[in-house]
Residue frames as qw, qx, qy, qz and C-alpha x, y, z in Angstrom:
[[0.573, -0.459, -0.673, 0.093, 95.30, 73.61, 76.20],
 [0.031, -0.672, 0.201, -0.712, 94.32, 75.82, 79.12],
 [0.400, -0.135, -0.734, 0.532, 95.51, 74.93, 82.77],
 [0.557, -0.635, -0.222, -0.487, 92.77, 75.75, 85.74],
 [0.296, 0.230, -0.655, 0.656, 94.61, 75.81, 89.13],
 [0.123, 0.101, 0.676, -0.719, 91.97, 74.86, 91.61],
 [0.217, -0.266, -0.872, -0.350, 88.78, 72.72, 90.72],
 [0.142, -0.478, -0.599, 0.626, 86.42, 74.96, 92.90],
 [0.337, 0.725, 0.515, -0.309, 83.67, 77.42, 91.89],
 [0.085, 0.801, -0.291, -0.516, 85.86, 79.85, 89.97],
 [0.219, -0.335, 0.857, 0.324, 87.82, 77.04, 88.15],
 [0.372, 0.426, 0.822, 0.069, 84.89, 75.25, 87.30],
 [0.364, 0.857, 0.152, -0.332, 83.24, 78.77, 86.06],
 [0.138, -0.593, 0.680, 0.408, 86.50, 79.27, 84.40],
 [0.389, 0.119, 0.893, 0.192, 86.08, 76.01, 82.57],
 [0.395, 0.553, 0.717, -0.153, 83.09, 76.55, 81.19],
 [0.190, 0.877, -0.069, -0.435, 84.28, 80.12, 79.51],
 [0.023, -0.486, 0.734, 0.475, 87.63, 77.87, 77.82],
 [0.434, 0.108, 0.891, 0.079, 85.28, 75.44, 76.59],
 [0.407, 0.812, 0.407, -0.098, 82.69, 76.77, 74.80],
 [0.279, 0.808, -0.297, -0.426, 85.56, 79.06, 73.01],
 [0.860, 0.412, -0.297, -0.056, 87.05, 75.60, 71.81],
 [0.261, 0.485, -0.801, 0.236, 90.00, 74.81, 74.05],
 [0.719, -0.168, -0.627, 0.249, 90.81, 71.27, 75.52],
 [0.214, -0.772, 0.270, -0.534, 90.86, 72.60, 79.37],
 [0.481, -0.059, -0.674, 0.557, 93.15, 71.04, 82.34],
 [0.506, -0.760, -0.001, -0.408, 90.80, 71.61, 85.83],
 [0.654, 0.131, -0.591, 0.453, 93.68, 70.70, 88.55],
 [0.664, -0.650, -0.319, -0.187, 93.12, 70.12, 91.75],
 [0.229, 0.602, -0.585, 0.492, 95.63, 71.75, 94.16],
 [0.713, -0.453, 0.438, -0.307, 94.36, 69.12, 97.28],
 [0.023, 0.120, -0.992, 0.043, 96.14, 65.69, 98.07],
 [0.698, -0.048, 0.323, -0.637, 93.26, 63.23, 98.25],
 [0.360, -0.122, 0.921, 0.081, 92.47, 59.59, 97.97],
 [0.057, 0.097, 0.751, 0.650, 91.07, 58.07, 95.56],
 [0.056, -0.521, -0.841, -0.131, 87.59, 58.17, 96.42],
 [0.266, -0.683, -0.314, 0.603, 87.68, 61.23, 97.46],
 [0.095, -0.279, 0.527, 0.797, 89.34, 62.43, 93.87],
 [0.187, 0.265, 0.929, 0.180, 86.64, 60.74, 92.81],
 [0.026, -0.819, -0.556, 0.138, 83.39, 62.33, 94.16],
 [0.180, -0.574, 0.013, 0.798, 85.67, 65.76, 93.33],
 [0.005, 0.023, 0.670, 0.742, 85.80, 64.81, 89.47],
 [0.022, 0.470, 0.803, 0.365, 82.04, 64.04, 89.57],
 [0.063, 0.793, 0.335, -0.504, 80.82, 67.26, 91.53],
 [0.164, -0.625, 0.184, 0.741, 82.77, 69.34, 89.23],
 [0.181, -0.105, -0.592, -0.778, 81.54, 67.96, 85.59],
 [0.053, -0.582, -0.810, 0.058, 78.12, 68.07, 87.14],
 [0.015, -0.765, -0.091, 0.638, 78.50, 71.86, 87.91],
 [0.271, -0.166, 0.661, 0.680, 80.03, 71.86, 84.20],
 [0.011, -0.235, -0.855, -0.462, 77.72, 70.32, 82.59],
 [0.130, -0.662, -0.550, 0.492, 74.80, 72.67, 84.99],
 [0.093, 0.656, -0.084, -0.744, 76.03, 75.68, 83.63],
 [0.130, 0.170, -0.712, -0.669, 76.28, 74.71, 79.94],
 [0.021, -0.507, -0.860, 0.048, 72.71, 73.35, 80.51],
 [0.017, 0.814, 0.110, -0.570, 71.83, 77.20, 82.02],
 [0.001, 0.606, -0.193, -0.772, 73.11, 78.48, 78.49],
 [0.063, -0.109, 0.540, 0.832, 71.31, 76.88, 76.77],
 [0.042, -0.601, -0.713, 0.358, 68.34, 77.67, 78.35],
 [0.030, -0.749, -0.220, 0.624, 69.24, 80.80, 77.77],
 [0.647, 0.760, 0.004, -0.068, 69.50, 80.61, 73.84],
 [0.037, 0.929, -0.292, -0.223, 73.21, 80.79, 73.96],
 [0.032, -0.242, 0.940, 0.239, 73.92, 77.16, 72.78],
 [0.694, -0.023, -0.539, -0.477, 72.08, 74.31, 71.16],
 [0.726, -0.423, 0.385, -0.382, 71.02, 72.28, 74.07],
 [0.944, 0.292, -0.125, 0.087, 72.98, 69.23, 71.57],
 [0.511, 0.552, -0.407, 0.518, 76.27, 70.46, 71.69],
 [0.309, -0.768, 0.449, -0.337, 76.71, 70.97, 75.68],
 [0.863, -0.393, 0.317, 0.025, 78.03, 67.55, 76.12],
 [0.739, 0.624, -0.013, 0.253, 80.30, 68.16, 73.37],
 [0.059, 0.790, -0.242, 0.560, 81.64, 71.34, 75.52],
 [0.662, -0.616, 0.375, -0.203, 81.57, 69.80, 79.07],
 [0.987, -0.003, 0.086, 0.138, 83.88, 67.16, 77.42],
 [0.524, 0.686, -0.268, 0.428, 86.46, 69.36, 76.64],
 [0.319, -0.681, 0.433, -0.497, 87.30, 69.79, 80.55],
 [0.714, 0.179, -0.640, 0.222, 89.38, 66.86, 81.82],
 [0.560, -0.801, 0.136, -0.163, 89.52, 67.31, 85.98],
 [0.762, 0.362, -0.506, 0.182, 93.19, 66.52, 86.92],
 [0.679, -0.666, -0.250, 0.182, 94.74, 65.48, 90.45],
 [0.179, -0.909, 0.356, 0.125, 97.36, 67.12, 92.04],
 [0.575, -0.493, 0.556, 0.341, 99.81, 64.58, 91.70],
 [0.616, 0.441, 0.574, 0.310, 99.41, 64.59, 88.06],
 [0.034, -0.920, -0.092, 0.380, 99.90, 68.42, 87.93],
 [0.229, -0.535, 0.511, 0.632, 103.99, 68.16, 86.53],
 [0.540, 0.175, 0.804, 0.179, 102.37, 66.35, 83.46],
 [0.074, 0.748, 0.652, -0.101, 100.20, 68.36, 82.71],
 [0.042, -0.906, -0.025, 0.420, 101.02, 72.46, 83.15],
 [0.358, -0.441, 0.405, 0.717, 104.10, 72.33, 81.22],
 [0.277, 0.313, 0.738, 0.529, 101.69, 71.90, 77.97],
 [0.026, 0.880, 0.462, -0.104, 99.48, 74.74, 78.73],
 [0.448, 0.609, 0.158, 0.635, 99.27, 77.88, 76.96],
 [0.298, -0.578, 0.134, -0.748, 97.74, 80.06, 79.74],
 [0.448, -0.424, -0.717, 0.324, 97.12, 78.67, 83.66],
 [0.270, -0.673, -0.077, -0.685, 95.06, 80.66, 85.49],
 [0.203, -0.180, -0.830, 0.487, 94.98, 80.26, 89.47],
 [0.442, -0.434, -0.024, -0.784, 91.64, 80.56, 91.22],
 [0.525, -0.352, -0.738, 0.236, 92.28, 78.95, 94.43],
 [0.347, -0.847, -0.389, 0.104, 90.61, 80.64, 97.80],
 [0.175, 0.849, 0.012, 0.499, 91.50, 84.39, 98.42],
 [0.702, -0.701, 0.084, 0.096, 94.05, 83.43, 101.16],
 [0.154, 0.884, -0.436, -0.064, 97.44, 85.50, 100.54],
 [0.341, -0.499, 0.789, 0.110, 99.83, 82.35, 101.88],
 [0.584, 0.068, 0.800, 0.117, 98.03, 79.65, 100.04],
 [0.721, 0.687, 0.090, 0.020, 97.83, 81.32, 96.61],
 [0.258, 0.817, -0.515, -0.007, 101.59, 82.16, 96.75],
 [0.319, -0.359, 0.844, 0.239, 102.85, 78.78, 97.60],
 [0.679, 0.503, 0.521, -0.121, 100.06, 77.32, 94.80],
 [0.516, 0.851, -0.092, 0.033, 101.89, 79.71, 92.34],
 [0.321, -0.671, 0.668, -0.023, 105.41, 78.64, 93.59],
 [0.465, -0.130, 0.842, 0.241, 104.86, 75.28, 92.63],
 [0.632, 0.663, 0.401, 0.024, 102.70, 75.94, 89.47],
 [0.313, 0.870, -0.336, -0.177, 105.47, 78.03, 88.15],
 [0.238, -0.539, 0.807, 0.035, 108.46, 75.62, 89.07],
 [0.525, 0.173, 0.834, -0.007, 106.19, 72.48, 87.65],
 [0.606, 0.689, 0.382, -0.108, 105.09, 74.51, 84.46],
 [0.629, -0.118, 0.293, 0.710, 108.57, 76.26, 83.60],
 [0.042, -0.448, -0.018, 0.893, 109.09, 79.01, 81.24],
 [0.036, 0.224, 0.606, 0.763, 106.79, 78.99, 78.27],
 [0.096, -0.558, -0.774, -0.282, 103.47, 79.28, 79.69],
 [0.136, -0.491, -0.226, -0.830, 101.56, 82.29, 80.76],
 [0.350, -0.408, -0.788, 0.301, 100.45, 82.16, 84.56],
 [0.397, -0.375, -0.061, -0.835, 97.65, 84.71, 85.79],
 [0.077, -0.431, -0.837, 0.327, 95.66, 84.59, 89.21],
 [0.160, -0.451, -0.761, -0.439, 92.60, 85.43, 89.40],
 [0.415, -0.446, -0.667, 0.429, 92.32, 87.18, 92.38],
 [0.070, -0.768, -0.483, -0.416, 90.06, 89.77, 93.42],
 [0.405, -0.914, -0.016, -0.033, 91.68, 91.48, 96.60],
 [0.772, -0.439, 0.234, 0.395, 95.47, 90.70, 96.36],
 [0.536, 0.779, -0.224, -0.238, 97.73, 92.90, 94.06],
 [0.907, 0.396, -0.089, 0.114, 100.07, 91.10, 91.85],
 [0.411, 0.674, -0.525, 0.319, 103.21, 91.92, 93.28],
 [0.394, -0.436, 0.679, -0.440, 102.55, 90.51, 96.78],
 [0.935, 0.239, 0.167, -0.202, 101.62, 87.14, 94.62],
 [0.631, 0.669, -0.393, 0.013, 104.86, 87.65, 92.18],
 [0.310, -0.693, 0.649, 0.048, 107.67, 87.16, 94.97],
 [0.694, -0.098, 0.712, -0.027, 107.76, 82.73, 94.94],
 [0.783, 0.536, 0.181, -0.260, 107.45, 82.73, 91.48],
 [0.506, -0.201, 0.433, 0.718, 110.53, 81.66, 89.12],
 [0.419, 0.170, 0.541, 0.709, 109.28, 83.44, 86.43],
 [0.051, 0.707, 0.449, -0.545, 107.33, 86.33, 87.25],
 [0.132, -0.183, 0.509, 0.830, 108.27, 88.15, 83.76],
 [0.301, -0.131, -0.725, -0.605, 105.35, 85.93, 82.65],
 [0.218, -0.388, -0.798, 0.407, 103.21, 86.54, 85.48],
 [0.154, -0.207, -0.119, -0.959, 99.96, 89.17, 85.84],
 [0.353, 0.443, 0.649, -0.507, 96.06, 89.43, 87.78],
 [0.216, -0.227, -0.750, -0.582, 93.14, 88.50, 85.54],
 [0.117, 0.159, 0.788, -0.584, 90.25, 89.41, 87.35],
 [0.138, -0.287, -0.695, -0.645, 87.44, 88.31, 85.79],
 [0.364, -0.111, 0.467, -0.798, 83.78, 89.32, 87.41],
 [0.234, 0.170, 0.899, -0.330, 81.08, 86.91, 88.09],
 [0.895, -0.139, 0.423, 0.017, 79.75, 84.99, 86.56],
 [0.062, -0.654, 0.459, 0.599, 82.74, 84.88, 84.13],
 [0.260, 0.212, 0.824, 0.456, 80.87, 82.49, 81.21],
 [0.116, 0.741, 0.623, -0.222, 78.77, 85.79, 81.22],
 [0.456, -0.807, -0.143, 0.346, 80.24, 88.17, 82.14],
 [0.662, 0.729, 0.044, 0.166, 82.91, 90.09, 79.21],
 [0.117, -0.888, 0.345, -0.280, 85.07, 92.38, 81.50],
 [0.845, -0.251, -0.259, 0.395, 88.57, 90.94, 82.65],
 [0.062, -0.993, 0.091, -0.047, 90.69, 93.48, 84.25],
 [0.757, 0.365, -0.200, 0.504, 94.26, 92.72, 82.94],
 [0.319, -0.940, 0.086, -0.087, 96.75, 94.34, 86.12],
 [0.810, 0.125, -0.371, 0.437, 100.53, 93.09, 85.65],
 [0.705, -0.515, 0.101, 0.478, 103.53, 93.38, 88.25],
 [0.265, -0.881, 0.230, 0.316, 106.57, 95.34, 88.26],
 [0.537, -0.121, 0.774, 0.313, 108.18, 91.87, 86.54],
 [0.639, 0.559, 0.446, -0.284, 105.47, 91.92, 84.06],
 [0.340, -0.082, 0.517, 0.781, 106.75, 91.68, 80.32],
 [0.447, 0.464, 0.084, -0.760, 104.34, 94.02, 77.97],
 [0.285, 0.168, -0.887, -0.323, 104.89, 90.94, 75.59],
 [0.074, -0.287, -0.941, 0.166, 102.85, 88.62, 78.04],
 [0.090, 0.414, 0.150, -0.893, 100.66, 91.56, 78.60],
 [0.363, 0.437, -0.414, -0.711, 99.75, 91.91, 75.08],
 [0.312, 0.250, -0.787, -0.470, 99.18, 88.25, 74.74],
 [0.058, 0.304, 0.876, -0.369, 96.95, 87.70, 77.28],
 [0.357, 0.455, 0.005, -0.816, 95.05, 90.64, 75.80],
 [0.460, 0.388, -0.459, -0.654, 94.87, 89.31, 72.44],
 [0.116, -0.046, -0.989, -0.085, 94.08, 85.67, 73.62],
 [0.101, 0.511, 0.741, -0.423, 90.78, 86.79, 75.87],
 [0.307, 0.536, -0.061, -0.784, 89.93, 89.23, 73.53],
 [0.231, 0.290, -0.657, -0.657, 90.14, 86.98, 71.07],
 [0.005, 0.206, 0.951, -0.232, 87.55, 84.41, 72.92],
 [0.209, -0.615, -0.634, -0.419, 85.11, 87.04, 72.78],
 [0.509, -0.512, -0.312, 0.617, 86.34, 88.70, 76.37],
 [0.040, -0.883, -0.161, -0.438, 86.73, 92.43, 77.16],
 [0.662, -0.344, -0.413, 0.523, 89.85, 93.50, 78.62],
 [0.014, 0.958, -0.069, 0.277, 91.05, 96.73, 80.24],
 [0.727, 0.017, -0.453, 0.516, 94.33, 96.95, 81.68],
 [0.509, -0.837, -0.059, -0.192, 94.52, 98.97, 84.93],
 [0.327, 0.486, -0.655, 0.477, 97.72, 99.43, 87.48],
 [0.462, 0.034, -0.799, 0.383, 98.63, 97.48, 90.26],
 [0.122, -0.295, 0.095, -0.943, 95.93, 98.88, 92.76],
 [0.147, 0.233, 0.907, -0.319, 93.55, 97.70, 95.40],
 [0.528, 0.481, 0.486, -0.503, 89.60, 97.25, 94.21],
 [0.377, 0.463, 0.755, 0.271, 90.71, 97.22, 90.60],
 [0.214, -0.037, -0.227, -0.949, 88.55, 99.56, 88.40],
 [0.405, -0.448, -0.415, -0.681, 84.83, 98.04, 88.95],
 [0.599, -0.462, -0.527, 0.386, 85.00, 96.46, 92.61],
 [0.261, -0.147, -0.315, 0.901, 86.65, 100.08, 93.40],
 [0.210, -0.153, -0.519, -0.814, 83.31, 101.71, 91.68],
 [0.581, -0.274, -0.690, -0.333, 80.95, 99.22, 92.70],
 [0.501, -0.360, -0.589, 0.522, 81.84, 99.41, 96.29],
 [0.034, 0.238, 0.327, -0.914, 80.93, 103.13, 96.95],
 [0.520, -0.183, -0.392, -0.736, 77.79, 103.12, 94.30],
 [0.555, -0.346, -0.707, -0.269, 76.46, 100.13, 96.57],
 [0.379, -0.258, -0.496, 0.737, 77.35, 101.48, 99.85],
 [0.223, 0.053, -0.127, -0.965, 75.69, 104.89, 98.86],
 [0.616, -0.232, -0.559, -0.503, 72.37, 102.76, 97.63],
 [0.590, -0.236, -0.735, 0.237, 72.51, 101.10, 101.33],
 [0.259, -0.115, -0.419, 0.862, 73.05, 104.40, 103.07],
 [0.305, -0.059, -0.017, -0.950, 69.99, 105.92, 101.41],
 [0.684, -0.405, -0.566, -0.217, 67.59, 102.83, 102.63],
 [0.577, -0.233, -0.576, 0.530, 69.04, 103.39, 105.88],
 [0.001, -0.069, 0.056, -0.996, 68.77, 107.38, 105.50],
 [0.262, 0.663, 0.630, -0.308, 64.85, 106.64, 104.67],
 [0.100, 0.343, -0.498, -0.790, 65.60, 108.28, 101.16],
 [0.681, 0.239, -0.430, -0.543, 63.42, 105.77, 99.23],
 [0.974, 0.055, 0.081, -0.206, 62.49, 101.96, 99.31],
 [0.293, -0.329, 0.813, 0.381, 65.41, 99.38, 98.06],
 [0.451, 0.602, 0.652, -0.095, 62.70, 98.67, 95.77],
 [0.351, 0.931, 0.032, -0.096, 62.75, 102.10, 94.52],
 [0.266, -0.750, 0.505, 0.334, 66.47, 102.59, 94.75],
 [0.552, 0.031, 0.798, 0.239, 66.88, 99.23, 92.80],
 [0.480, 0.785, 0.361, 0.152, 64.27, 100.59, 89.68],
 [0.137, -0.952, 0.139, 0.238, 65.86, 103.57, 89.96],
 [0.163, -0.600, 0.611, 0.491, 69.55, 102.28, 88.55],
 [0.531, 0.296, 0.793, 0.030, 68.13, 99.81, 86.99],
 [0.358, 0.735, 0.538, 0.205, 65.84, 102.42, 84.52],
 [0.158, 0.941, -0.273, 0.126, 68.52, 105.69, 84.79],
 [0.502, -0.706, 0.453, 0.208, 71.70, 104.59, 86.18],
 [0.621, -0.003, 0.709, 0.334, 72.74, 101.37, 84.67],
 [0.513, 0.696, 0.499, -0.062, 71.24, 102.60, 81.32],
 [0.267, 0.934, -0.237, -0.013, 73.23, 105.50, 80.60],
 [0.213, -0.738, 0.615, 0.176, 76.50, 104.31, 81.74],
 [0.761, 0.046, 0.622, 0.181, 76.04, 100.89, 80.01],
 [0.558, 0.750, 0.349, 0.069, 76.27, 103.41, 76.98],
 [0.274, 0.828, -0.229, 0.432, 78.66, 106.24, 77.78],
 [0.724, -0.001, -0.362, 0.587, 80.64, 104.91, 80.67],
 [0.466, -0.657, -0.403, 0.433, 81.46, 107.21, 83.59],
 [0.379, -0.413, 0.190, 0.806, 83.84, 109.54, 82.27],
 [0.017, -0.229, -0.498, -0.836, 82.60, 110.17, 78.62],
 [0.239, -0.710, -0.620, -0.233, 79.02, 111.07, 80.51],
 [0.458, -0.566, -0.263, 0.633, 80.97, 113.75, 82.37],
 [0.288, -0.233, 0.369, 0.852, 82.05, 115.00, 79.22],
 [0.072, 0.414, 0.686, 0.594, 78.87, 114.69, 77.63],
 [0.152, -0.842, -0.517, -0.025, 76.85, 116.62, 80.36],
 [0.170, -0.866, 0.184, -0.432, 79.50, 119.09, 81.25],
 [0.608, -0.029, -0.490, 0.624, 82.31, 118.40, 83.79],
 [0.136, -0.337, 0.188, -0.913, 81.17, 122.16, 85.13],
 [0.785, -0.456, -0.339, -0.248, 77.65, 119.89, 86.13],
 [0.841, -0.258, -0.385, 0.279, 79.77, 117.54, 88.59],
 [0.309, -0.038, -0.482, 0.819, 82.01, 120.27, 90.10],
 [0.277, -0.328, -0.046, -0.902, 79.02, 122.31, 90.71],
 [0.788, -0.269, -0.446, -0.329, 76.81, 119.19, 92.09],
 [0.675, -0.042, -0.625, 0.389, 79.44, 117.89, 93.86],
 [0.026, 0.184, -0.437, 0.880, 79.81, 121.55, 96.22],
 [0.655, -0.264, -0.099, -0.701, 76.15, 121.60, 96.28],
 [0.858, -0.320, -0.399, -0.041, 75.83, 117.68, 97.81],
 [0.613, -0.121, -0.603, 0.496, 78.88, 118.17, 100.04],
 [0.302, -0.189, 0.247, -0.901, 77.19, 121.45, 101.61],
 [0.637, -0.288, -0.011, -0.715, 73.58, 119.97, 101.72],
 [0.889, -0.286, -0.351, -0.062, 74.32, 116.60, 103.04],
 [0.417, -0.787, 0.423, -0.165, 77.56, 117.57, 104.86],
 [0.832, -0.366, 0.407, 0.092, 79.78, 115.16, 104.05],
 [0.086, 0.705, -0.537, -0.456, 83.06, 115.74, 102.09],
 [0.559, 0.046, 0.825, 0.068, 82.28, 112.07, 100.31],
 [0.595, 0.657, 0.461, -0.037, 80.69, 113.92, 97.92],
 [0.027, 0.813, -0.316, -0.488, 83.44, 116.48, 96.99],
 [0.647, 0.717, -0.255, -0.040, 85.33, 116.64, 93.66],
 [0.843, -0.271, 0.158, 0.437, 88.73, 115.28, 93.13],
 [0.187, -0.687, 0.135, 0.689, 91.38, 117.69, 92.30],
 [0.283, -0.022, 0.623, 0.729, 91.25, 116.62, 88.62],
 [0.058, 0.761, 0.643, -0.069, 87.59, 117.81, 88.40],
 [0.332, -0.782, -0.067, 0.523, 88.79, 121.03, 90.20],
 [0.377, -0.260, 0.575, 0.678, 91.83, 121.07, 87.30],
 [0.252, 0.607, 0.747, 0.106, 89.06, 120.38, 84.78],
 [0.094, -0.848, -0.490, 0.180, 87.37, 123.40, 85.59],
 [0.278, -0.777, 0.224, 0.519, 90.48, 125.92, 85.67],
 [0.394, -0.324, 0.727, 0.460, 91.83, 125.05, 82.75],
 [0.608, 0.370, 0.125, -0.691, 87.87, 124.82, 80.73],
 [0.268, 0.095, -0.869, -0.406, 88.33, 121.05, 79.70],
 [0.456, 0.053, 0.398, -0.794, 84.94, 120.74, 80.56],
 [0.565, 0.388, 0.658, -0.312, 83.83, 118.47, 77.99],
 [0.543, 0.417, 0.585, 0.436, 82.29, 117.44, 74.53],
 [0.042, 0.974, 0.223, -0.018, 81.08, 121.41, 74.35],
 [0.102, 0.922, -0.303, -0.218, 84.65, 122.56, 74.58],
 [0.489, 0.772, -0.405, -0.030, 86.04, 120.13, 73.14],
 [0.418, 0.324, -0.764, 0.369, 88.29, 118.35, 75.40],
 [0.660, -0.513, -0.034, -0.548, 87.55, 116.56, 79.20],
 [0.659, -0.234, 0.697, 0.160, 88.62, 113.32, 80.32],
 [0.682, 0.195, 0.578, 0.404, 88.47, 112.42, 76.70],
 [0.009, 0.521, -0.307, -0.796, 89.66, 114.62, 73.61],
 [0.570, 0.579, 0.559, -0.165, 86.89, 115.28, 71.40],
 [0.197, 0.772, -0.154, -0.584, 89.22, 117.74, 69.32],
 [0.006, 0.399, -0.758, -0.516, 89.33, 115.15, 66.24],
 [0.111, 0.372, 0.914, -0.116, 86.28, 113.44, 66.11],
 [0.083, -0.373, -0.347, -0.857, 82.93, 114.84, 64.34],
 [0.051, 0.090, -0.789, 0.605, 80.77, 115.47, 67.36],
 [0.691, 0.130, -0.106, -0.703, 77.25, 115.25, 65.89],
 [0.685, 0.172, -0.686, -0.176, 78.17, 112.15, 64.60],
 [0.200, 0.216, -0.829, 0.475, 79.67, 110.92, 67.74],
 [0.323, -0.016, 0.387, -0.864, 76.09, 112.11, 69.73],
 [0.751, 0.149, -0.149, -0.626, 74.05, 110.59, 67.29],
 [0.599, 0.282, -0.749, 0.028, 76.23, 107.05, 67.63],
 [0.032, 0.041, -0.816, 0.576, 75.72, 107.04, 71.39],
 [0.527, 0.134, 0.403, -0.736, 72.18, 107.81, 71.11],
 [0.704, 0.299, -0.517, -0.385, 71.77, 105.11, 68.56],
 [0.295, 0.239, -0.840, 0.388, 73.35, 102.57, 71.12],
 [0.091, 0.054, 0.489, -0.866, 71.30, 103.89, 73.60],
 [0.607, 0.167, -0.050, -0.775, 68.13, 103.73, 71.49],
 [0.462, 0.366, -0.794, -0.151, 69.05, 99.84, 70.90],
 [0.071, 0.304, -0.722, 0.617, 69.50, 99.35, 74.38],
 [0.433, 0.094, 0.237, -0.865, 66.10, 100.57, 75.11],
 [0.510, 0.287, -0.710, -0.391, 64.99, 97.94, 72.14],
 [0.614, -0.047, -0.787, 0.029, 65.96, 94.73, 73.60],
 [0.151, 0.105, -0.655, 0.733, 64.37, 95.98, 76.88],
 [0.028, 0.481, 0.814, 0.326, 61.20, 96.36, 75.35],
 [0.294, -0.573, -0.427, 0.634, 61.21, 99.99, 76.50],
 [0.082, 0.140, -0.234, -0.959, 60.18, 101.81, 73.38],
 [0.342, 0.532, 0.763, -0.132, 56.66, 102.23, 72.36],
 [0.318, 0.328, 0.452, 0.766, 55.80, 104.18, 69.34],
 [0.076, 0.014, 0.226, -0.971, 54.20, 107.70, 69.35],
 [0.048, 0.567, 0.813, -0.126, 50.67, 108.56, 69.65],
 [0.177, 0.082, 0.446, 0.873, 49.22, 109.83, 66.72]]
């Protein structure tokens, strides 16, 4: 069984990601409330349930039979029913509101009311895991799961443990969401994360050049859409450094932070390092990734095979003209 700490948008998305992989799922409500009030909570929340699992299988990704099979596996539980409850769960996730005092006393009493076997992971998107760990009794088994939106889509969780953290729990949170079908990466304790920290200067940049009078949001939008997003949804950030050349980017970069003036565009010192040093890339061999074991034709011809897939289910090849 998997505990859900807070019966609100996340939780409920939550839900919908432990069901459909087959687990029984505890949604627990972290408010006091009367009955009628518990009431109209339980029925918003398997309505939103039972919404999304409707949406998927709109979208081909269930039989439109089986979603009442799947929204049954989610049980909504009150608070005062909470001690009952956690201590049987494999994993509890918290995803109450993104408000530093009220997720540490929520994890204070979800640790002390679930004891020491279970796995506890918030969920949170701006708060790092050690200013979360303190209240906890068992912080060993404690770590951030930050999944991105919408997260019964969505693959990427971004696995970030504490100081406490055991590499045991670690490892088994890995090998549980991986094993759902998830897509973790583990990352260190660090504000924004690895895509939020990304995402936040690519969209800022895309705002600055509608504001600059660069292009349209229209155009900007097509624009990542048909080059950005495309390549990197293939080769990721780093192995497209390596594949054009690290020398490109330190050379671009001087060139943008001369012609637009603004040191936002400069290298970072590993670039710089890069450069001195001629790990430049698949061409020599080594870069951010080490290409010196790997056949690199092969490798080229696997990404552009990905890439040529990609294109595929986008309906963005058309055959030559003969």
């Amino acid at each position: 069984m998997i505990g859900l700490v807070g019966a609100g948008r996340m939780g409920r998305g939550l839900a919908v990601v432990f069901a459909y992989a087959g687990h029984e799922v505890a949604l627990i409500d972290v408010k006091q409330r009367s009955a009628v009030d518990f009431a109209r909570l339980v029925e918003e929340a398997h309505g939103e349930i039972a919404r999304i699992f409707e949406t998927l299988a709109r979208l081909g990704l269930l039989a439109p039979e089986d979603t009442a099979t799947l929204a049954a596996r989610v049980r909504v539980v009150a608070e005062s029913e909470a001690a009952s409850v956690l201590p049987a769960a494999r994993f509890i996730f918290e995803g109450v509101p993104e408000v530093l005092d009220l997720k540490r006393q929520v994890l204070a009493r979800v640790s002390r009311l679930a004891g020491a076997e279970p796995i506890l992971a918030s969920t949170t998107s701006t708060i790092l895991v050690d200013y979360l760990a303190g209240p906890i009794e068992h912080p060993e088994r404690f770590l951030n799961a930050h999944w991105l939106n919408p997260p019964y889509l969505m693959p990427l969780v971004e696995l970030s443990p504490g100081a406490a953290t055991r590499p045991d729990v670690v490892q088994a949170m890995r090998a549980f969401l991986d094993g759902i079908g998830k897509v973790t990466v583990l990352c260190a304790a660090r504000p924004g994360y690895i895509v939020p920290r990304i995402q936040a200067l690519a969209m800022n940049e895309a705002a600055r050049m509608v504001e600059e009078g660069v292009a349209s949001a229209e155009e900007i939008d097509k624009a990542v859409k048909y080059g950005f997003g495309l390549r990197f949804a293939v080769l990721g950030l780093l192995e497209f450094i390596d594949w054009g050349g690290g020398d490109i980017l330190y050379y671009a970069s001087r060139y943008l932070t001369e012609a637009l003036g603004n040191e936002r565009y400069a290298a970072p010192e590993i670039v710089e390092r890069n450069m001195r040093e001629g790990h430049i890339g698949m061409k020599a061999g080594r870069g951010f990734l080490d290409y010196g074991r790997i056949d690199i034709e092969r490798h080229r011809l696997e990404r552009l095979g990905a890439f040529a897939a990609l294109l595929r289910d986008m309906g963005l090849v058309r055959p030559p003209v003969l």
